[in-house]
N, C-alpha and C positions, 0 to 999 in steps of 0.2 A: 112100048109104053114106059120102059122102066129107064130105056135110050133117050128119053124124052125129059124124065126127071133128073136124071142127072146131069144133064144139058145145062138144062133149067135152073140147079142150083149152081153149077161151076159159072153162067154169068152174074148170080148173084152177088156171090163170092170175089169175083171181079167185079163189077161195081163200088161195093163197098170198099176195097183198095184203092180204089182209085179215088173216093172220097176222105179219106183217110188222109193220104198223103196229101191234097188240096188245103186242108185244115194243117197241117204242119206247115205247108210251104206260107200261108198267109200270118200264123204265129212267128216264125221267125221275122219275116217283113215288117209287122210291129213293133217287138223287141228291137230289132235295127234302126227304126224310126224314135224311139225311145231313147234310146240310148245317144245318140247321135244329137237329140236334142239340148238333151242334159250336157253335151258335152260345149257345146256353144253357151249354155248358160254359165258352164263352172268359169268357164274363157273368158268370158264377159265380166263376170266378179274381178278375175283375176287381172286386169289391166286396168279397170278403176281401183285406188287404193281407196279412195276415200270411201267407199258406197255407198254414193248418195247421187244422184242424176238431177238434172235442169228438167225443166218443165218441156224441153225439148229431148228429153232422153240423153243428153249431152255430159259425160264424168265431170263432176265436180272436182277440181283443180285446189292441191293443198300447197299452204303457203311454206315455204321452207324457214328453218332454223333463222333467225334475224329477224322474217318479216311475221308482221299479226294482217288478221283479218280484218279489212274496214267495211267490207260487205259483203257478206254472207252468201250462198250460193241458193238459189230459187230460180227466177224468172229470167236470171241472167248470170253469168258465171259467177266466179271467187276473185272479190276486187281483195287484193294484196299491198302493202305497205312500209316500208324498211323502220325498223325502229329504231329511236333514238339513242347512241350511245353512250353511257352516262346515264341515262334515266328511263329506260323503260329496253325490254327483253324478252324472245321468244325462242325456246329448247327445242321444241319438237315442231315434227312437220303436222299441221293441223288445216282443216277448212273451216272452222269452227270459232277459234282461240284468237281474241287480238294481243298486241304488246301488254307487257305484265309490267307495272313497275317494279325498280331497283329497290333493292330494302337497303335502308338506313339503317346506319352504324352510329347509335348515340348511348347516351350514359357509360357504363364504363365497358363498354363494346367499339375494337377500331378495326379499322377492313384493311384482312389479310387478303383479299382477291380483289379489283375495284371490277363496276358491273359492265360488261360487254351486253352487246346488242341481241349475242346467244347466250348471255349465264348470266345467271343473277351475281350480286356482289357475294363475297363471303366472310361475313363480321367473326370474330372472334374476341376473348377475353382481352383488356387493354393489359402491358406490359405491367409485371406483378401480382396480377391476377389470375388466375384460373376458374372453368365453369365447373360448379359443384350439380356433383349426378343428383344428390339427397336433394336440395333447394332450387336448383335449376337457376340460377345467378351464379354473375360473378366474384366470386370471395376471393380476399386475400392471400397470399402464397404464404407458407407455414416457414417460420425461423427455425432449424435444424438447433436444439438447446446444445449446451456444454456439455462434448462426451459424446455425442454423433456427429456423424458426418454426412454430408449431402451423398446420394448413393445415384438417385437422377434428379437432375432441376425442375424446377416447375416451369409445365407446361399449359398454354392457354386449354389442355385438354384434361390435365388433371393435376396432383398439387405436388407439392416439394414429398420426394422420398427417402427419409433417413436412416442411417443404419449406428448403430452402437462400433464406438470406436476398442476393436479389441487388437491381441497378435503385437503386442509392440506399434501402436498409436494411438493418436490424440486430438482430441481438437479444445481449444480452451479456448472457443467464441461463438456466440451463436452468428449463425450464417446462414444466406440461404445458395451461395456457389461452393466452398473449402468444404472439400472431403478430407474424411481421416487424414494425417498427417505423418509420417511416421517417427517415432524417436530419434532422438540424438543420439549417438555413441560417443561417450567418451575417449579421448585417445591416453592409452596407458601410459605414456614416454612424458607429455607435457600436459595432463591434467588429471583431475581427481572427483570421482564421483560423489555426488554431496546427496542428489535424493535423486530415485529412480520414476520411471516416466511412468504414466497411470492413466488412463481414459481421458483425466481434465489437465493433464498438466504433461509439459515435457519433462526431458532428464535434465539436472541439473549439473554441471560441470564446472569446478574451480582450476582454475591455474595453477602449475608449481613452481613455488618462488622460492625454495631452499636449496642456495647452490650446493653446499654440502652435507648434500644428502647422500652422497654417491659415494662419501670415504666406507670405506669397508670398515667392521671392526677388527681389531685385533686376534679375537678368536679366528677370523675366517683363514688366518695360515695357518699353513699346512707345516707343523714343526719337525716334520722328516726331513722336511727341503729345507729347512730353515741353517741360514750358515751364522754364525758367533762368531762378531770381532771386538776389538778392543775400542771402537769409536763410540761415543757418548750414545743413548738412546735419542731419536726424533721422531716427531711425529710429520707425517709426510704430509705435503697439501693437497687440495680436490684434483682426483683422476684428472686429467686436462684430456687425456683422449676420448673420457666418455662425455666431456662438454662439449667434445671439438663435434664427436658423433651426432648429438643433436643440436648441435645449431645446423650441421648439413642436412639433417635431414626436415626442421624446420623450414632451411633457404630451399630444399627441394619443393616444396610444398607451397611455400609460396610465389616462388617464379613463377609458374604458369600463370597465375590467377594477375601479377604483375602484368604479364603480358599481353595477356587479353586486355587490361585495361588500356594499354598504349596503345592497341590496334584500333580498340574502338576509337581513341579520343581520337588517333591518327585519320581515320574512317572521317570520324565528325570534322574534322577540320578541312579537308578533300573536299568534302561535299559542300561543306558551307563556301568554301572560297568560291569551287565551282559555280554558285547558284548567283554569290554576290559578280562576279563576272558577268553570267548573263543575264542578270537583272539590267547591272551596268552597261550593258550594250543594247539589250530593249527598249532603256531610257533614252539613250544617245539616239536612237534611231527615230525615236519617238520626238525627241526636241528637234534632230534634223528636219523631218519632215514637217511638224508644226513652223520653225523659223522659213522655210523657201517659200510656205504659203503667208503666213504672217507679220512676217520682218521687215519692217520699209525703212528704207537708209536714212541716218543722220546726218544732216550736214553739219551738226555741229561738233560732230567728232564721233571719239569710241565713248567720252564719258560724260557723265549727268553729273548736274554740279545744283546741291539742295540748297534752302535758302542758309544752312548751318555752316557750310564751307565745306561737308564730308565729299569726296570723290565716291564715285559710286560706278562700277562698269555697268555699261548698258547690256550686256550680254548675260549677265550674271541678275541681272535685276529681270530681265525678259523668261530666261528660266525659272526665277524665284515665280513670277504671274503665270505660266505653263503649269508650274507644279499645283498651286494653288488652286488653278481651273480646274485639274487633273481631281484633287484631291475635294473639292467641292459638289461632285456628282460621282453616282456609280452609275458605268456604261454595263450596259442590259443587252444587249445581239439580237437582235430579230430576225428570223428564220427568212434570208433571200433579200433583207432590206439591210440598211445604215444602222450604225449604233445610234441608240436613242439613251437619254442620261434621264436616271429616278435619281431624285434630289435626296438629300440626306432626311429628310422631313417624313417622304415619303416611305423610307425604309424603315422606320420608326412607327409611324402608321400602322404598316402591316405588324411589324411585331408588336401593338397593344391590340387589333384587332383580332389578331392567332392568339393571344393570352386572354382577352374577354370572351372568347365563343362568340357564336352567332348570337345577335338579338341585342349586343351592348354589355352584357352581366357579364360577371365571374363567375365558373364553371366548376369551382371547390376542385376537388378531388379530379377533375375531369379537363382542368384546363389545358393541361400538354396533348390532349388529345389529337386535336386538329394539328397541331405541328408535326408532331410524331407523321400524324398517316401523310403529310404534304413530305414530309423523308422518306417514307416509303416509298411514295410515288414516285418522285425525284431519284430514283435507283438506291440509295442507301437503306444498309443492313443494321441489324441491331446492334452491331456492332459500336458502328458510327452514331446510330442514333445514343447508347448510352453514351460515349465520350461528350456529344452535345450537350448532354444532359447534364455533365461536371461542369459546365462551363458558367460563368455565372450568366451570362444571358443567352439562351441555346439557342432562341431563335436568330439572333443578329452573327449566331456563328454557323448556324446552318446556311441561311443568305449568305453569309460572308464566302464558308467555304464553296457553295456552289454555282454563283457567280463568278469564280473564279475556273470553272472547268468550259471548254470549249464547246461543248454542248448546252451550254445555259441561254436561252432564250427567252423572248418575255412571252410570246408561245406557248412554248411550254410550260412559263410557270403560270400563265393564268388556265392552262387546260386542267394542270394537278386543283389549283384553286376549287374549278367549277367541279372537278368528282370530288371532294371532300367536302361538296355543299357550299363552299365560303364565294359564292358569287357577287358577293358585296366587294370583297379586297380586289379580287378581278375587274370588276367593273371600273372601282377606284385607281386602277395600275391603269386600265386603256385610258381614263379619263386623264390621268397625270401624264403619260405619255404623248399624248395627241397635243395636250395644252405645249410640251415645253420644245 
């Protein structure tokens, strides 16, 4: 009997392990299915960027950097678009976002970055101006008064920084480039200190103009060495060796600075010959080829005879009409094509156009604007741009000097035109080109 109960519970006790383990092995099986699931969905995230799916389950497709969105992704993918360069721009990759337009540089804002198709433009303060943190405009650049000095220039990012002229300088202008300055030194030998230099003013220095100043007096010998003879007393004339001593050292001082002078004119002369040479041989080349195509024989000789009796060479009159033509248009290059000629009319044009702004009016305070940012465009630095600006007509010297470089094109100058907005003067140049 007792053989019997023990039996009894030792398969009980089996059973229940073996039910046991059933229930683990089926838990793991879950978890495994679990997990496994998850892991196709994080997958699936992960190779759509945009996360967003087509009505067919299909990843929504993002436009890249240049292009915007013209149709939105639903029913049917992500229609894409390239955007216009000059006027309208996309940064990021997006399924969402169409082209943005370019921001405009007006009032006294001119564009330091012009807009590409991935970045917007980037306007900044016009030249003289800076933007103020307190008012959020742009304000005037600060004049450094008498007795400071410029320490940094004004930047379109913040304003002129002065420092007090101390240490032996000066500045005696108000300015917004000339830092402290420093004193003059008087030279002991040939000059004479009159007033000493101070925050507003330099040192002041006179010339010495007493030749005998240099006689010694009487007291200065030495009466030990002193020899007595019977010859009348004199008074002796000016040391001549200590005049002879500064005037050499005078002619030391100024030799150099001589010769620098003579190197440069020499320099300047060299180069001008050279340039009038090959102008000279540009010409020549230029009327050779004009007269083979142009030139049709006289039979009445070499010379023209007016009704006054003057002689006149035909050769010399046919050049006088070449230069004339020459000098009656300005040749313009077209990128792949023939030189085409803007009439003198035409260049005029444009420079009261660039000085009115858009719309006709005067632009006050604001009217170099559009010229300046068309030099910019045109490869020139600020440089160049202030020297135009001495000029008395900047813009007929900006055309003048860039016309003159081998990459000048009317291509490119109506491409700078249309990003500075002035599509009126562009349109006016194709229209004047095409007519002549």
């Amino acid at each position: 009997m007792l053989d019997r109960i023990t039996h009894r519970d030792s398969n009980r006790r089996r059973d229940t392990g073996h039910g046991r383990r059933d229930t683990e092995r089926r838990m793991g099986t879950t978890a495994l299915l679990l997990f496994l699931a998850a892991t196709v969905a994080l997958g699936a995230n992960e190779t759509c960027k945009s996360g967003k799916y087509t009505s067919y389950r299909e990843c929504c497709k993002q436009c890249q950097p240049g292009e915007g969105v013209v149709k939105p992704c639903g029913s049917s993918q992500t229609v894409c678009a390239q955007c216009l360069d000059s006027e309208t721009f996309s940064e990021n990759f997006s399924h969402t976002e169409p082209c943005q337009p370019c921001t405009k540089c007006t009032g006294l804002m001119r564009m330091q970055t012009p807009c590409t198709d991935t970045n917007d433009a980037v306007c900044v303060c016009d030249y003289g101006y800076y933007m103020s943190e307190l008012t959020g405009t742009c304000e005037r650049c600060t004049l450094c008064p008498v007795g400071f000095g410029v320490l940094g220039r004004c930047e379109p990012t913040h304003d002129t920084i002065c420092e007090e002229c101390e240490d032996s300088t000066f500045s005696d202008q108000e300015s917004l480039l000339d830092p402290c300055m420093p004193c003059s030194i008087c030279d002991d030998e040939l000059e004479q200190q009159l007033e000493t230099c101070t925050p507003i003013r330099d040192t002041t220095c006179r010339a010495i103009n007493t030749p005998y100043s240099s006689v010694s007096p009487m007291s200065s010998l030495d009466t030990s060495s002193t020899v007595f003879t019977d010859e009348p007393f004199s008074v002796s004339p000016p040391d001549a060796t200590t005049k002879t001593n500064r005037s050499q050292g005078l002619n030391e001082k100024l030799i150099p600075i001589y010769c620098s002078i003579l190197a440069t004119v020499a320099l300047g002369l060299v180069a001008f010959i050279i340039f009038k040479k090959w102008n000279s041989c540009k010409q020549n080349k230029q009327a050779a080829n004009n007269s083979a195509v142009n030139q049709t024989p006289s039979p009445e000789g070499e010379k023209l005879h007016s009704d006054s009796g003057i002689s006149v060479d035909s050769t010399s009159l046919q050049e006088q009409q070449q230069q004339q033509q020459m000098q009656a248009h300005t040749v313009v290059k077209m990128d792949g094509e023939s030189n085409l000629p803007l009439p003198p009319h035409k260049c005029e044009e444009v420079e009261k156009l660039l000085n009115q702004g858009y719309g006709g009016e005067g632009m006050g305070a604001e009217e170099d604007t559009d010229w300046c940012n068309l030099a910019g465009l045109l490869g020139y630095g600020d440089e160049h741009i202030d020297s135009f600006r001495q000029e008395e007509r900047p813009i007929r010297a900006l055309l003048s000097d860039w016309v003159s470089k081998d990459c000048a094109s009317m291509d490119a100058l109506c491409t700078a035109l249309r990003k500075i907005n002035r599509d009126d003067i562009a349109q006016s140049l194709v229209t004047a080109t095409s007519a002549v």
